[in-house]
FITI-643415 format. One record per atom (N, C-alpha, C): residue number from 1; atom name; residue in one letter; x negated, y negated, z; chain. Coordinates in Angstrom, 2 decimals. Each point is the difference from the previous one (the first is absolute). Layout:
N
SITE   i at aa       u       v       w ch
SITE NUM CA  A       X       Y       Z  A
...
***
This chain:
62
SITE   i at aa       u       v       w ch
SITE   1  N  X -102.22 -101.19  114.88  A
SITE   1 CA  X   -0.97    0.24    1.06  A
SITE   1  C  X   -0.29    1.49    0.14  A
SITE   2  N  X    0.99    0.94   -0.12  A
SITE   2 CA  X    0.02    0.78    0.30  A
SITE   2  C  X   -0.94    0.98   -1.19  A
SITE   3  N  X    0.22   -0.48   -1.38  A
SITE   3 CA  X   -0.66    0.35   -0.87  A
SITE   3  C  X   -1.64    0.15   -0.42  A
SITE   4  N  X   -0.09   -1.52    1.16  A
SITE   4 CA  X   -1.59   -0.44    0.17  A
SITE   4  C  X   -0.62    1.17    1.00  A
SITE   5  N  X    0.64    0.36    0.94  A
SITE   5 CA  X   -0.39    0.56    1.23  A
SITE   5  C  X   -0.36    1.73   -0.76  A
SITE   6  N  X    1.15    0.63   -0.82  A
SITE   6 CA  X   -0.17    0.90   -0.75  A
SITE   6  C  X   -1.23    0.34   -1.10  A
SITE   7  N  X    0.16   -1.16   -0.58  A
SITE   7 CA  X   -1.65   -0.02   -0.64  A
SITE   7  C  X   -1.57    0.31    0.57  A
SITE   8  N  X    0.08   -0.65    0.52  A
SITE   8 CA  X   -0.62   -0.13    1.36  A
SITE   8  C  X   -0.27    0.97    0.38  A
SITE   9  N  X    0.58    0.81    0.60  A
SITE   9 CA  X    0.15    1.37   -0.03  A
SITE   9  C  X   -0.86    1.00   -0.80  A
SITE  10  N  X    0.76   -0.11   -1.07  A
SITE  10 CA  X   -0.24    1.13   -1.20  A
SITE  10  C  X   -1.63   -0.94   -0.07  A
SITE  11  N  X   -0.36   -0.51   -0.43  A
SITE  11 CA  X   -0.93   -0.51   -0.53  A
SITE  11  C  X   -0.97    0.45    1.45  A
SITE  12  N  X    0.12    0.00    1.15  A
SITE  12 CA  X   -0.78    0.75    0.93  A
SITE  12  C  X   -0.32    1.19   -0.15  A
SITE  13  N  X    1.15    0.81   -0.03  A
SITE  13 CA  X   -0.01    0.97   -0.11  A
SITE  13  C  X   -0.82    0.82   -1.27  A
SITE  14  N  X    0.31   -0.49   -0.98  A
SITE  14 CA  X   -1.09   -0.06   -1.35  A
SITE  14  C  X   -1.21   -0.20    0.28  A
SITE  15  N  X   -0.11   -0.70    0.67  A
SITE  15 CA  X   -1.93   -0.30    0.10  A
SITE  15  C  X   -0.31    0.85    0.92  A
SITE  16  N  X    1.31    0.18    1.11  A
SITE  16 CA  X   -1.11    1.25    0.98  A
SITE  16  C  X   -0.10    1.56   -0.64  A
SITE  17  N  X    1.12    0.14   -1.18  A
SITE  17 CA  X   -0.01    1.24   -0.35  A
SITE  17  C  X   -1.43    0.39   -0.98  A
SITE  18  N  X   -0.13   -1.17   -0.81  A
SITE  18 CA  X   -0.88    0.06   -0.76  A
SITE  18  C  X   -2.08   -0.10    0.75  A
SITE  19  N  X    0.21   -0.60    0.96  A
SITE  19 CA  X   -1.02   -0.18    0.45  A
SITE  19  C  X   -0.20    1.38    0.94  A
SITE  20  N  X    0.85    0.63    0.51  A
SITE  20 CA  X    0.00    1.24    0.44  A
SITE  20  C  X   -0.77    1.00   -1.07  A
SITE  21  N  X    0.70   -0.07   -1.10  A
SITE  21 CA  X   -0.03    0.65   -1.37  A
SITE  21  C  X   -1.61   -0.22   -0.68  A
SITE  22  N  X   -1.07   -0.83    0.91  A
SITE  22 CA  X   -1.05   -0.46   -0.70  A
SITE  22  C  X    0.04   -0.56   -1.27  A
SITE  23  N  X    0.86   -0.77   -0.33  A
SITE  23 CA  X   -0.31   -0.87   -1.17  A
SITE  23  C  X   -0.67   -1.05    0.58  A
SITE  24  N  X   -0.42   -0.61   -1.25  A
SITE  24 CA  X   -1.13   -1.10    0.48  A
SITE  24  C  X    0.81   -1.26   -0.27  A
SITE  25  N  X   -0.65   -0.62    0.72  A
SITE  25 CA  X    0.66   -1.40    0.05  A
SITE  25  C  X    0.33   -0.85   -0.94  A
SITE  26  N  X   -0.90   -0.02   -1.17  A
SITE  26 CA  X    0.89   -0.89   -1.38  A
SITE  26  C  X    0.95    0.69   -0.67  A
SITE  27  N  X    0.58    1.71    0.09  A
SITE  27 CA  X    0.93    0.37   -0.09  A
SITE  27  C  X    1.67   -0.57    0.59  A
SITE  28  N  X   -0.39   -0.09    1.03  A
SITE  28 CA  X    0.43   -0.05    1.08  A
SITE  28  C  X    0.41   -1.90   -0.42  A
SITE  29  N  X   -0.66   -0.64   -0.12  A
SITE  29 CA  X   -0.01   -1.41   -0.39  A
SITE  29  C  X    1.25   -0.20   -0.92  A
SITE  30  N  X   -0.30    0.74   -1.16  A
SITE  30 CA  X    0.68    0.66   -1.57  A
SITE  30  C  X    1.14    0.21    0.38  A
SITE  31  N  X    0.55    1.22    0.67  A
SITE  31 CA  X    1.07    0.55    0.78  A
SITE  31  C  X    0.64   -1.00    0.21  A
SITE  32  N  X   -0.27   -1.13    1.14  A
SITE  32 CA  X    0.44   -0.74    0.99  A
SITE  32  C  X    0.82   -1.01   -1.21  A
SITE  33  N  X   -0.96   -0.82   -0.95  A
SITE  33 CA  X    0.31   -0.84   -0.54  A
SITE  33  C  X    1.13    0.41   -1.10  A
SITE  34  N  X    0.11    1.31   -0.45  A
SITE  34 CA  X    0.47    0.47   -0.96  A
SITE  34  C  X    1.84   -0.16    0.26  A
SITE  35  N  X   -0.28    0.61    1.29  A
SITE  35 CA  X    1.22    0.06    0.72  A
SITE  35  C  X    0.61   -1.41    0.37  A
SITE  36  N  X   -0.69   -1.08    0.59  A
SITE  36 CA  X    0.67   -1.05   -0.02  A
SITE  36  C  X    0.56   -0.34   -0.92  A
SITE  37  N  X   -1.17   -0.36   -1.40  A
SITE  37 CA  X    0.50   -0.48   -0.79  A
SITE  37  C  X    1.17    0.41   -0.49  A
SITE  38  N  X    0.34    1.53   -0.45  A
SITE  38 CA  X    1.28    0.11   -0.13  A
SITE  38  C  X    1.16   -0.29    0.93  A
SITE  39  N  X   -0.53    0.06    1.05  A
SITE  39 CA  X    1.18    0.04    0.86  A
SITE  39  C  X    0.82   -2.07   -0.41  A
SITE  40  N  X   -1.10   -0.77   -0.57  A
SITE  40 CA  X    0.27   -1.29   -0.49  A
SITE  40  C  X    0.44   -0.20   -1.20  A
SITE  41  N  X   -0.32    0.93   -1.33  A
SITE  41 CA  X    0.54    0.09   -1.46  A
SITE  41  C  X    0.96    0.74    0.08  A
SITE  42  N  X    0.20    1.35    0.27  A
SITE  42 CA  X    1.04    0.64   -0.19  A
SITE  42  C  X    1.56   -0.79    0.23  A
SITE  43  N  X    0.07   -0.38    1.04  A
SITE  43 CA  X    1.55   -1.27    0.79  A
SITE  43  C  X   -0.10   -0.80   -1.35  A
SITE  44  N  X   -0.97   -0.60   -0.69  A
SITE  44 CA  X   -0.14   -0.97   -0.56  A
SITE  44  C  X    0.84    0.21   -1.53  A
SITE  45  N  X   -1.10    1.44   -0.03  A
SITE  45 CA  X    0.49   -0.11   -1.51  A
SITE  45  C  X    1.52    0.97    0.01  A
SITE  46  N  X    0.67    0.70    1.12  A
SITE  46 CA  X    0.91    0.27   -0.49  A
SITE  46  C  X    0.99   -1.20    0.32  A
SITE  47  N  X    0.17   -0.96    1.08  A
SITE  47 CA  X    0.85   -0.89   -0.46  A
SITE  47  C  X   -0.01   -0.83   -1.41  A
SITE  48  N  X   -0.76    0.01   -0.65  A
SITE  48 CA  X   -0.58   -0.66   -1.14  A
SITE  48  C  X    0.50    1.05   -1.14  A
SITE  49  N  X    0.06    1.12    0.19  A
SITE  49 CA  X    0.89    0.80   -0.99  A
SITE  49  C  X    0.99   -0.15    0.08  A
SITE  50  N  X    0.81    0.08    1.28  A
SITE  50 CA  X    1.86    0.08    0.42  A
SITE  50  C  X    0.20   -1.62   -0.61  A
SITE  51  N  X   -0.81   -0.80    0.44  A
SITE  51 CA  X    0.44   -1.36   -0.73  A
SITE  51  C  X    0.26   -0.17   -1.44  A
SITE  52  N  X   -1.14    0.72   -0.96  A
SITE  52 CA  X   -0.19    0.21   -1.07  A
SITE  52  C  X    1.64    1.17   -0.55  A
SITE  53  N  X    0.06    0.72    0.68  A
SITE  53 CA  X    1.21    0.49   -0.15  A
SITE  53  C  X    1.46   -0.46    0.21  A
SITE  54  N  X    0.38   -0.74    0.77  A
SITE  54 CA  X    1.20   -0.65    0.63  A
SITE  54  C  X    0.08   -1.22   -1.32  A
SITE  55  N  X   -1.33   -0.30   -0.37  A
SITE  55 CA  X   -0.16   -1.79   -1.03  A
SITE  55  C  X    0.66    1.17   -1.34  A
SITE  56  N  X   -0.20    1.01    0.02  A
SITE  56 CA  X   -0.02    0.68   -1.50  A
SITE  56  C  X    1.43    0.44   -0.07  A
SITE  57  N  X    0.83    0.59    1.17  A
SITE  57 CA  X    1.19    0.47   -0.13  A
SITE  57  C  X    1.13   -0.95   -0.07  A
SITE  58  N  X   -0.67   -1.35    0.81  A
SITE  58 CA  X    0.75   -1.18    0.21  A
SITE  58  C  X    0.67   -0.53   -1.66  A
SITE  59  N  X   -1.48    0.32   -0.57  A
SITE  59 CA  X   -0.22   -0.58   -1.33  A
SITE  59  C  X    0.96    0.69   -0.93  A
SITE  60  N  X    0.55    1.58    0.00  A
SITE  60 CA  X    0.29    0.67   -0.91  A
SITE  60  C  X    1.75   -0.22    0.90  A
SITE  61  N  X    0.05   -0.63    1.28  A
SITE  61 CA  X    1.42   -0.19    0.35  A
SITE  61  C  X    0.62   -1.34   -0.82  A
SITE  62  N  X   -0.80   -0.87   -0.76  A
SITE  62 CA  X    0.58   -0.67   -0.54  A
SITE  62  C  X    0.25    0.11   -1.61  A
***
């Protein structure tokens, strides 16, 4: 929850800095989405490495 509320946040704060800043709004769109999306792949793909790693060391423990 607390993580949601933080986002939230930053992601305000981003749009008011930038809209302060006169960027134009499909920048600003770009920005917004850019940032979610990682904030959704990044978690993704590093558990998906550590998995990929733990399956590989597991592998060389036998």
């Amino acid at each position: 929850m607390i993580g949601v509320l933080l986002s939230l946040v930053i992601i305000g704060v981003l749009r008011n800095a930038l809209t302060l800043a006169d960027v134009s709004s499909e920048t600003l769109t770009i920005v917004t989405s850019a940032l979610l999306l990682s904030s959704v792949l990044i978690p993704n793909l590093v558990a998906r490495w550590q998995a990929a790693r733990e399956k590989r060391l597991m592998a060389q423990a036998l």
